[in-house]
N, C-alpha and C positions, 0 to 999 in steps of 0.2 A: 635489097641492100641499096640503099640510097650512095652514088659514085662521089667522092669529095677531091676537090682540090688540097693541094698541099704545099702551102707558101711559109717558108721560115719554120715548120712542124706546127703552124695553123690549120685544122681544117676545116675547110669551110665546105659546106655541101653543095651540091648543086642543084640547085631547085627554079623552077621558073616560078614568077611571081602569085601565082595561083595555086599552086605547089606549097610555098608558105604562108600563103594567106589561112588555107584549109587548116595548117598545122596550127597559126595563131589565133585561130575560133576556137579546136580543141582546146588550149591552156589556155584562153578566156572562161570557159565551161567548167577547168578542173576545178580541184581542192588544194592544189600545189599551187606555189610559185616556179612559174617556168620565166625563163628569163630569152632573150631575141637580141642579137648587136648586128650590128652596121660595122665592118670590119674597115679600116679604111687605108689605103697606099702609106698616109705619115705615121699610122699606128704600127704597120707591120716592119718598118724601114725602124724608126724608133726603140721597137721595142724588140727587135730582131735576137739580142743578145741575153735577154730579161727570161730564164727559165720558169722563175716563176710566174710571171705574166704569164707567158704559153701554156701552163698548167692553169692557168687560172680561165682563160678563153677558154680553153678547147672545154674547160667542168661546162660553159655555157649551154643552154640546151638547143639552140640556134643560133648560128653567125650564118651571114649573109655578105656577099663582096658591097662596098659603097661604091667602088671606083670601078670604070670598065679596066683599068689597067693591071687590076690584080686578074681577070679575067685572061687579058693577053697576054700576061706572064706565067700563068699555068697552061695555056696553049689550048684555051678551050673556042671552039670555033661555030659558037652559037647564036647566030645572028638575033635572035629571038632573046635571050641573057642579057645579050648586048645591050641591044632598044630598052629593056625592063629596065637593066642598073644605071641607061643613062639617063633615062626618065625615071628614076623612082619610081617606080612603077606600084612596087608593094610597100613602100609608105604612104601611098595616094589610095590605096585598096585599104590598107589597116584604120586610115583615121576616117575613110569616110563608111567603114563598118563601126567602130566607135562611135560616130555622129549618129549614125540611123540605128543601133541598138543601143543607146541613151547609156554607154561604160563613158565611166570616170574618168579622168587622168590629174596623175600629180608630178608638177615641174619639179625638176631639180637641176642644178649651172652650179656654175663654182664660180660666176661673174653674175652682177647684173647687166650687165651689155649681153651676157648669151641668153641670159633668162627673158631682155626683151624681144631678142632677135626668135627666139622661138614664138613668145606669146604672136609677133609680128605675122611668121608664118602661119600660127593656128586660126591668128582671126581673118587671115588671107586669103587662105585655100578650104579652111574645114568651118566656116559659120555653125556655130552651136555645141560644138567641142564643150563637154563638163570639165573642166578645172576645178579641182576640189582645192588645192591646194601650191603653193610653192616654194622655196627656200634656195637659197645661195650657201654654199658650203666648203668646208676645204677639209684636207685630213686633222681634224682638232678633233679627238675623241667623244667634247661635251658636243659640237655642232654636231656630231653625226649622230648622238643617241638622240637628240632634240628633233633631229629629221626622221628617225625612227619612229618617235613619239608623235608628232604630227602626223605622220602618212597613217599610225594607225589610226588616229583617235577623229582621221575621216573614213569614208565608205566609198574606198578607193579601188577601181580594177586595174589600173595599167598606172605605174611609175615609169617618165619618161624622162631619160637622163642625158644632161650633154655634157657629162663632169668628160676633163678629161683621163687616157690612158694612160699610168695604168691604177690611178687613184679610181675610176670607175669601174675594175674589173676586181680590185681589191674589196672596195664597198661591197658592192652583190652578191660575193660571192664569202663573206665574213657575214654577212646582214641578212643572207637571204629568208633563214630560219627564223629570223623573229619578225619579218613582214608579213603584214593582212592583204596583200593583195594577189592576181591572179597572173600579171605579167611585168617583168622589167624590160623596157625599150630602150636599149641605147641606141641614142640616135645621130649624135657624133654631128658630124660638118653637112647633114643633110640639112638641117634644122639650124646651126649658126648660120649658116651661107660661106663657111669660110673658104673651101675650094672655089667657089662662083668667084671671089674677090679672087685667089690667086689667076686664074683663067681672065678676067677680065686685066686687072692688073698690072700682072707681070708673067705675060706668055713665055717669056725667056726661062725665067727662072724653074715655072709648074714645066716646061716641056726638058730642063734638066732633072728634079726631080725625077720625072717618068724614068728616063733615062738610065740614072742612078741606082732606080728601083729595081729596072731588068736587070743592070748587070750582078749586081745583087742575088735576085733571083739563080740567075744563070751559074752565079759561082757556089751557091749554093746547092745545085744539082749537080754538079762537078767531082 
């Protein structure tokens, strides 16, 4: 039995980056769509109240923390977790296994500024990444079935998304049944850069958040 954390009635598991990396080759290999997120401090703070969201994550078949602060608010005390989620550690494993066994991926943003800020990252750090395809989308029912029809009508294994919450946990998990591919990545503010801009930015503000977040947490365990 794999031990999970439990933030807001999230749960998320507790894996080291190797831990899910192993998991995300098995549903690259399946016949399902298995689906993976990046859980992240604004999503859980945000959507803290949203019953359906939390039904909608937890159907997920992997979350993963994005932020080491969701780590320190469950009081988990793994120096090793830590290093992993502050470096990304298993998105830097996942694409550069996608690079060297030649799988697919298809973008999807709900902006073109996130849709370039990913392409940025992929031609950054992952040289030769397949891009099959991409699209900008919002909740317009024709735009989504149009996203549908694209992703299928490539020969795609991994859809990576930075729509945000909780229009992307709505998508996947209404969509997942009539997709052709082998994994969904949501990959959230790892892939915009938008937590680096708060950190950089406006230290005052991201070190209230955190703040915020615990007490949060805290009174929620109360």
């Amino acid at each position: 039995m794999i031990e999970k954390m439990n933030i807001f009635d999230v749960e998320i598991p507790i894996l080291t980056a190797k831990e899910a990396m192993i998991r995300a080759m098995q549903y690259l290999e399946s016949e399902s769509v298995d689906t993976i997120e990046l859980v992240s401090m604004d999503m859980l703070m945000k959507e803290r109240e949203n019953a359906q969201w939390k039904e909608q994550i937890n159907e997920l078949t992997m979350l993963l923390p994005e932020n080491t602060e969701i780590l320190k608010a469950a009081e988990i005390e793994n120096e090793k977790l830590f290093r992993e989620t502050e470096e990304n550690v298993f998105l830097k494993m996942f694409m550069k296994y996608m690079q060297k066994s030649h799988k697919k991926i298809f973008l999807l943003a709900d902006s073109e500024e996130n849709l370039g800020k990913v392409e940025t990252v992929l031609s950054r750090h992952n040289r030769g990444i397949r891009v099959t395809g991409q699209m900008v989308i919002s909740e317009n029912e024709e735009q989504i079935q149009d996203a549908i029809n694209a992703i299928n009508g490539t020969e795609t294994d991994c859809i990576l998304s930075v729509l945000p919450s909780p229009f992307q946990e709505r998508f996947i998990t209404a969509n997942k049944a009539l997709l052709n591919v082998r994994v969904w990545l949501g990959g959230g503010c790892a892939f915009t850069g938008h937590l680096d801009e708060i950190k950089l930015r406006n230290r005052i503000r991201f070190f209230i958040q955190k703040k915020i977040f615990r007490y949060h947490v805290e009174q929620e365990k109360e």
